[in-house]
C-alpha positions as CSV (number, residue, x, y, z in Angstrom):
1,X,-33.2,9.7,-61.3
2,X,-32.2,7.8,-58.5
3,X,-28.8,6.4,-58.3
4,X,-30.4,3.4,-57.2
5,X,-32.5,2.4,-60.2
6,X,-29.7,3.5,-62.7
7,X,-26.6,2.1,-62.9
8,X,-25.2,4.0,-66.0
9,X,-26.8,5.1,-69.7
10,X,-26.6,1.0,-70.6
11,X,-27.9,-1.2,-67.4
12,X,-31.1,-0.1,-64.4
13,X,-31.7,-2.2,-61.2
14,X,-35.3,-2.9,-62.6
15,X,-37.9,-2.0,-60.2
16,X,-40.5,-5.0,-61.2
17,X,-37.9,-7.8,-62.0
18,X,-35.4,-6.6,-59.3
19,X,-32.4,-7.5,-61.8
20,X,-29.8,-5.4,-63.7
21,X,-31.0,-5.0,-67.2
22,X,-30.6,-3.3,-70.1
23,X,-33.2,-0.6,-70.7
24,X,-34.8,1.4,-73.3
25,X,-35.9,5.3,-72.8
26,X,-39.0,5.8,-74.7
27,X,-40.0,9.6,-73.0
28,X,-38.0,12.3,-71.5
29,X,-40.5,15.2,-70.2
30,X,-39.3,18.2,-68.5
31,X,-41.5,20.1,-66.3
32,X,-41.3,22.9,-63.7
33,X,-40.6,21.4,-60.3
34,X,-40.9,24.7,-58.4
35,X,-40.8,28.4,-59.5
36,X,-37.1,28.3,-60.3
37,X,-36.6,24.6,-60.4
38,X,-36.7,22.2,-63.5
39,X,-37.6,18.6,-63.4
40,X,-37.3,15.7,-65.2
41,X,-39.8,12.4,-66.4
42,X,-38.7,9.1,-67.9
43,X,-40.7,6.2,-69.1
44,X,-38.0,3.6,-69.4
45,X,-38.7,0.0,-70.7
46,X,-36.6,-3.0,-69.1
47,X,-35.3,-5.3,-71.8
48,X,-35.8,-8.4,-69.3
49,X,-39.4,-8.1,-68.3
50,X,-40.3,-5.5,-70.4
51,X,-42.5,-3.9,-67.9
52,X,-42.2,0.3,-68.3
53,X,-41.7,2.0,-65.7
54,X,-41.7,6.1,-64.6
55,X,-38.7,7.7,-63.2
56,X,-38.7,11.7,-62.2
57,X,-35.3,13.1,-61.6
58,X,-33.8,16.8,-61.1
59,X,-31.3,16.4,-63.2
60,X,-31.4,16.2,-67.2
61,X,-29.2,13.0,-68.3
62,X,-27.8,12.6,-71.8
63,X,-29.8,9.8,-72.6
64,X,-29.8,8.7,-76.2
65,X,-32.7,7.3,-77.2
66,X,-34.5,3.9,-79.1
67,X,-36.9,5.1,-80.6
């Protein structure tokens, strides 16, 4: 994930509404990013504008989630 979307496990900079909200992870995917390489996919929901949006990352985050 970029540092730039995320601010911390509570509050994104929201891609589509450009604001700090609070989100909601509703998929975590991992997949191989290169032979000896692990990925990662998130589907996150903003709780402002509620639009969803996809965020790939090389790094697994404890992210507890609302589901």
């Amino acid at each position: 994930m970029t540092k730039q979307c995320f601010i911390d496990q509570q509050f994104l900079n929201c891609p589509f509404c450009k604001e700090k909200s609070e989100y909601k992870v509703l998929t975590e995917t991992e997949f191989d990013y290169s032979y000896d390489e692990k990925a990662y996919v998130f589907t996150v929901k903003c709780t402002s504008c509620e639009k969803i949006s996809l965020h790939v990352s090389k790094y697994q985050i404890d992210i507890s989630y609302d589901q």
